[in-house]
N, C-alpha and C positions, 0 to 999 in steps of 0.2 A: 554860646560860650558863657553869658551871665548866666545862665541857671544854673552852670555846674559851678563858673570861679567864685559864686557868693557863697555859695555852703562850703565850699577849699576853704576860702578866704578865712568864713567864720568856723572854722573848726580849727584852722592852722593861730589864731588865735587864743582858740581854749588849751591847746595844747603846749601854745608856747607861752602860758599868763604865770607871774609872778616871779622872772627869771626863768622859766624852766629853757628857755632857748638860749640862754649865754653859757646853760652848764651841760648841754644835752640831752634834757631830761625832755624836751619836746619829739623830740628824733626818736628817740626809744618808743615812744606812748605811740608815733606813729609806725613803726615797724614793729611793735607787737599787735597793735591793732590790725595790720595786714595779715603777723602769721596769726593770728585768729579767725582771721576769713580765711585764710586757706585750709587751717584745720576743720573748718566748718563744712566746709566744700567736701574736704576727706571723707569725715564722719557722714554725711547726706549721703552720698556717693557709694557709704560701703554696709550703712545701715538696711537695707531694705525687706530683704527675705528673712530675717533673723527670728525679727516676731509678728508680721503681720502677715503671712501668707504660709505659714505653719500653723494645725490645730493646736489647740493649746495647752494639750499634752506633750507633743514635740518642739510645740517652744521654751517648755520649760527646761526640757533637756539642753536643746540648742545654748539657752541661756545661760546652764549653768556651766556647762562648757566654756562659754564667751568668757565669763568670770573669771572664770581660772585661766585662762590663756592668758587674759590683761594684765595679771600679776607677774608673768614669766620678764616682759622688757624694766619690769622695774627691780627684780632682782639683780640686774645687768647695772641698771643706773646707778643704784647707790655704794656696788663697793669699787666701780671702775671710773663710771663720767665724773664723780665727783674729783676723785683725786686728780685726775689726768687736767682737769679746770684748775685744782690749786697747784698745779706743778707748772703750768705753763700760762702761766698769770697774762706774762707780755704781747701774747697772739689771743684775747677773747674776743676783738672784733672778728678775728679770721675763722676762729669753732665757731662763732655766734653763724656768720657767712656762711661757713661750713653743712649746720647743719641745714640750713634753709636750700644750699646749692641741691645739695643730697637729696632732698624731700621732690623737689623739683624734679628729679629723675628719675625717683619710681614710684611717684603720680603717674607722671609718662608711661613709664613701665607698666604700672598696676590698670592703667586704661586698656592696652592691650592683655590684661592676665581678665580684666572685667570681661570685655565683647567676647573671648571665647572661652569662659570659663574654665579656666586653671588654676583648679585652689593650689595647687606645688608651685606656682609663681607667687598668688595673688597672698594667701595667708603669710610667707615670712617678710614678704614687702612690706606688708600692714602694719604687723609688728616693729619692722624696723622704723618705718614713718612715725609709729607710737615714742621710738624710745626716742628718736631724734628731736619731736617735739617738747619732751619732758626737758632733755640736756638742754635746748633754748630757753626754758624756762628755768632751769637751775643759773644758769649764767646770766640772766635775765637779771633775776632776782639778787646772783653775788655782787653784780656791778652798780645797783641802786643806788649804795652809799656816794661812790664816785659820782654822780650825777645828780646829787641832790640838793637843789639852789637852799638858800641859808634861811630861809625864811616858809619851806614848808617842810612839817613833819614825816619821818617816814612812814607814818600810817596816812596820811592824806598823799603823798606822794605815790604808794602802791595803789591806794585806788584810783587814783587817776589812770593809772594804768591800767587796774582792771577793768573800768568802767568804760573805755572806750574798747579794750577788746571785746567785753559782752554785746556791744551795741554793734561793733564790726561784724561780730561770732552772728551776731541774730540777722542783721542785712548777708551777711554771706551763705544762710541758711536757708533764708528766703528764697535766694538766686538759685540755690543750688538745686531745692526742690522744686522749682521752675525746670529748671535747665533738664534736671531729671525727666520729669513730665514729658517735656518734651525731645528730647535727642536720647536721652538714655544717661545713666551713671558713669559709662567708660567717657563721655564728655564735660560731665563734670570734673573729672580727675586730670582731664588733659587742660580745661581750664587752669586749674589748679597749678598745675607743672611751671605754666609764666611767671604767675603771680609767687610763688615762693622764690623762682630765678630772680627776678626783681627785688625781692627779698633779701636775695643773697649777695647781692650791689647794693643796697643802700647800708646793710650791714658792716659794709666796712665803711663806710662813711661815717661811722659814729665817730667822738671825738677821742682823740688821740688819748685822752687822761682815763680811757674807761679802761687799755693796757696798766698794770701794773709790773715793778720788776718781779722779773723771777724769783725765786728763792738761792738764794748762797746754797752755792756746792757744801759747803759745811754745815750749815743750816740744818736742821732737824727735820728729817720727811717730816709732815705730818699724817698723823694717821685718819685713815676712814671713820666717818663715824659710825658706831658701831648701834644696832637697833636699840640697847640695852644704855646708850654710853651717847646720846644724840645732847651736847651742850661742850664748853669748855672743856679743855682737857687741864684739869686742876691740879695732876701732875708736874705740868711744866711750868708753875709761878705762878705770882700775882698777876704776873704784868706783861701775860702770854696771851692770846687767844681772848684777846678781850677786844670789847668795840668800845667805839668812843662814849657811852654812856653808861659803862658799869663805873663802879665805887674799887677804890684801890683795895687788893687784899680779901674780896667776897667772891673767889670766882664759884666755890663751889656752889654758894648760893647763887650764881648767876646761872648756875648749871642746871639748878633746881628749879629755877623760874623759867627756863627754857624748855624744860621736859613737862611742867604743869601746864604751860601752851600745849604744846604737843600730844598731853591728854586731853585734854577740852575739844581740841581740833581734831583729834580719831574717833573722840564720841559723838561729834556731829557729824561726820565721816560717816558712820553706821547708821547714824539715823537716817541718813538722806540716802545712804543706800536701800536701808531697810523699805524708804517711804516707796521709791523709784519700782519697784519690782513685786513690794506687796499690793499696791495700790493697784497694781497693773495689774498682773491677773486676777484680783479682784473684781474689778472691772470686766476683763473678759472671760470669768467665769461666772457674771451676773449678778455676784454679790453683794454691788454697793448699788442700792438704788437713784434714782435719780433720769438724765437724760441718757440718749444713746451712747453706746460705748465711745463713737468717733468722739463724741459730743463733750462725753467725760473724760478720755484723755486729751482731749483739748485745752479742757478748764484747769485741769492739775500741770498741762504744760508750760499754759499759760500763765496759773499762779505760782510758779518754781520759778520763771524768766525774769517777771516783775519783783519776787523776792532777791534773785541775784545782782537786775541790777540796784534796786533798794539800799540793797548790802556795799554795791559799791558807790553809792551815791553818799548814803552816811558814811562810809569811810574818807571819802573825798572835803564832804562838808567838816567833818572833825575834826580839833586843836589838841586834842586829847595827848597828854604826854604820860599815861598812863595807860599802856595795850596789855598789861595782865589781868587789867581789872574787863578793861574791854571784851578778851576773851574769856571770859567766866561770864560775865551778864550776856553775850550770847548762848552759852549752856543752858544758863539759868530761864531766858527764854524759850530754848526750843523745847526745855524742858516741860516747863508751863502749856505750852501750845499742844505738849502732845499726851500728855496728863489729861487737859480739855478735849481734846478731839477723841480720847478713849470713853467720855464720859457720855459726850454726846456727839455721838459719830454719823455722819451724811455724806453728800458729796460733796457740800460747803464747808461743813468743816473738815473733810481731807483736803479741800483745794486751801484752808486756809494751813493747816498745820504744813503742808509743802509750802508755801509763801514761806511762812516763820522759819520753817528750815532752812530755804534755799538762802533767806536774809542770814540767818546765823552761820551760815559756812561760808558765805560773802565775805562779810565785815570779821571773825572772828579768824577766816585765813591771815586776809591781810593787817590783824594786828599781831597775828605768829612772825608774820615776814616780817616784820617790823620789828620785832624783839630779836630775829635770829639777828637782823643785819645790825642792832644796835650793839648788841651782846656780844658773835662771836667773832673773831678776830678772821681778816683778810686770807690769814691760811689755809685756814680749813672752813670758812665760810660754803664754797662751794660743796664742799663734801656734807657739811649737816644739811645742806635744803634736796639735794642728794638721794639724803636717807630720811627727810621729813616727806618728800615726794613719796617716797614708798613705802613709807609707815599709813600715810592715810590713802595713798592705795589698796592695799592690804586691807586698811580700815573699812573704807566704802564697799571693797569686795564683799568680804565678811557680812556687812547689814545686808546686801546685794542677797547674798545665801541666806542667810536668816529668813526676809521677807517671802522671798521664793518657797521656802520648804514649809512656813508659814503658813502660807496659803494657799497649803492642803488641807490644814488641818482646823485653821478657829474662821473665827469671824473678824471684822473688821476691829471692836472694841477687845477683843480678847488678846489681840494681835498687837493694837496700839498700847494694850495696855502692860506690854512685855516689853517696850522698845521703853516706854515709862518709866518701869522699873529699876530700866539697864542704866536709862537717864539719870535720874535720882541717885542712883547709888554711885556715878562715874565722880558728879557734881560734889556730892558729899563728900568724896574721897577727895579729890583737888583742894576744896577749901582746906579740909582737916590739915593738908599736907603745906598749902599755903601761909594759914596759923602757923603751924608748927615754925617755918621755914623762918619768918616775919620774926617770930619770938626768940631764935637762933641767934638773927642777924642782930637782935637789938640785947642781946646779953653779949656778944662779941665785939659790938662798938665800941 
């Protein structure tokens, strides 16, 4: 019983330091840490034949298939789970509970659709477990502010949170590739099935204040955010849709600082897609020299896990009251890294330029999250992370394809040296637009 209540003890600690147990902010960090392990468990669970036991002409196909099917639950999320979250403010312990009950039962399900292969059960269960993990994490993320003790910022406050789901995600990935090894996948998923029900009971345990009230029958729906229209809606006033840290009378420019997040965070989106899929069958199509294939996607897995949690470790460690800066000098990073690894390319330096990536879509998410939640107002807060959800899904797909169709045709620096390019000119455009924006603000003051 000591060996397991001291590592309890000392984490229920980390999780609950600087007030975050008097506002809830402890209980969150640990229930998304769980659904993290259980989505880990999923993905082990459903991973397998996709790309290691297809030659590697029909993984490619298989792959780019995967791609575009993953985009289908996030069309779904961002013009329906958003709203239906800012319509019914006062029940998100019970969606939050919800989703997790739900995932629980067709894990279950999906164990029996695994043991006797039935893709017409197993593929829309998958999907649907996809979207329902997303809408956790939209609602995850609108009720932050609610939960936020007075003395940490919302960008060290996200990554608290994301740093112990990475570290849940990577122990429940371990287990599950164990588990796999040994009983098969359909028992990994049945595992799974407890742990998210468990999930779905402590959910409502959060505290009472993470409900807010509904909106007034008279009240103004709010509208979806729209892919083109992701920030305030400038429309409705000054003193609409705004979060506790904008400036009276700038929403439009709040609008503009929340969509140049939004660009910084798609273009690393891409890159890390791009890296994910060209490195890969680079790799097993021989062309990055170095150790064995197992060997090499080992070391780029392993330098992608270290860079994410890196990314949530400096978000955690930071006082930074400035996340628009934060998210541009991650751009301006992975920029750099992969400028250098086109220059002189190995399997050191793609393991490194995946590190730098995986650290810039760490740290520069959660200072997007931390801009939406500072910026946009409680009504349609759900609705923009929504559609920010599915803009860098989109996003990642996208470099996903890139990389894939890629690496048919160049070599490893020909390759990095396109994703470069893309870099360069995303960065450039964001500053330009940032100047611009800055120069605006300070002729309207």
């Amino acid at each position: 019983m000591h060996v397991v209540g001291a590592p309890a003890r000392a984490t229920r600690r980390l999780t609950h330091a600087q007030g975050a147990d008097r506002t809830g902010l402890g209980r969150l960090i640990e229930l998304t840490a769980a659904h993290s392990a259980g989505d880990a468990l999923v993905t082990v669970a459903l991973a397998g034949a996709l790309l290691f036991r297809l030659p590697v002409g029909q993984a490619r196909g298989q792959v780019a298939a995967y791609l575009l099917v993953t985009m289908l639950p996030f069309t779904v999320v961002a013009p329906f789970v958003g709203p239906v979250l800012d319509r019914l403010r006062s029940g998100r312990r019970y969606i939050m509970a919800g989703t997790l009950l739900a995932r629980g039962l067709l894990c279950w399900g999906m164990a029996g659709a695994v043991h006797t292969s039935d893709a017409v059960t197993l593929f829309p269960s998958a999907l649907a477990v996809l979207v329902l993990s997303k809408a956790y994490n939209v609602s995850r993320a609108a009720i932050m502010p609610s939960l936020l003790p007075a003395d940490i910022p919302l960008v060290t406050a996200n990554a608290r949170v994301a740093l112990f789901a990475l570290v849940s995600a990577g122990a429940g990935a371990g287990l599950a590739t164990g588990l796999s090894a040994a009983a098969g996948p359909d028992w990994v998923l049945r595992a799974a099935a407890p742990l998210f029900l468990l999930c779905g009971v402590f959910a409502v345990r959060l505290p009472r204040h993470v409900d807010a009230p509904d909106p007034e029958e008279d009240e103004p729906r709010p509208r979806w955010r729209t892919l083109l229209g992701l920030g305030p809606d400038v429309n409705r006033g000054p003193d609409m849709n705004r979060g506790p840290g904008a400036r009276p009378g700038v929403g439009s420019l709040v609008g503009s600082a929340v969509g140049e997040a939004m660009g910084a965070n798609a273009a690393i989106r891409v890159q890390s897609g791009f890296l994910v899929f060209f490195l890969l069958f680079l790799v097993q199509d021989g062309h990055l020299r170095g150790p064995g294939p197992t060997v090499a996607l080992a070391l780029l897995a392993a330098a992608a896990g270290v860079g994410g949690l890196a990314g949530a470790a400096a978000g955690s460690w930071t006082r930074s009251r400035s996340p628009q800066l934060t998210v541009l000098a991650t751009l301006a990073l992975a920029t750099v890294a992969t400028v250098a690894a086109a220059f002189v390319f190995t399997i050191w330096t793609a393991a490194a330029v995946a590190l730098v990536g995986a650290f810039a879509q760490g740290l520069g998410k959660l200072a997007f999250d931390a801009i939406v939640q500072r910026e946009i107002g409680e009504e349609v807060r759900s609705s923009a992370f929504g559609v920010a959800e599915t803009l860098l899904q989109i996003a990642w797909v996208s470099g996903g394809l890139l990389g894939l169709v890629l690496s048919l045709f160049v070599a490893g620096p020909a390759g990095l040296g396109v994703m470069s390019a893309a870099l360069a000119l995303s960065l450039g455009r964001l500053l330009a637009l940032r100047r611009r924006r800055l120069a605006t603000g300070a002729a309207t003051a």
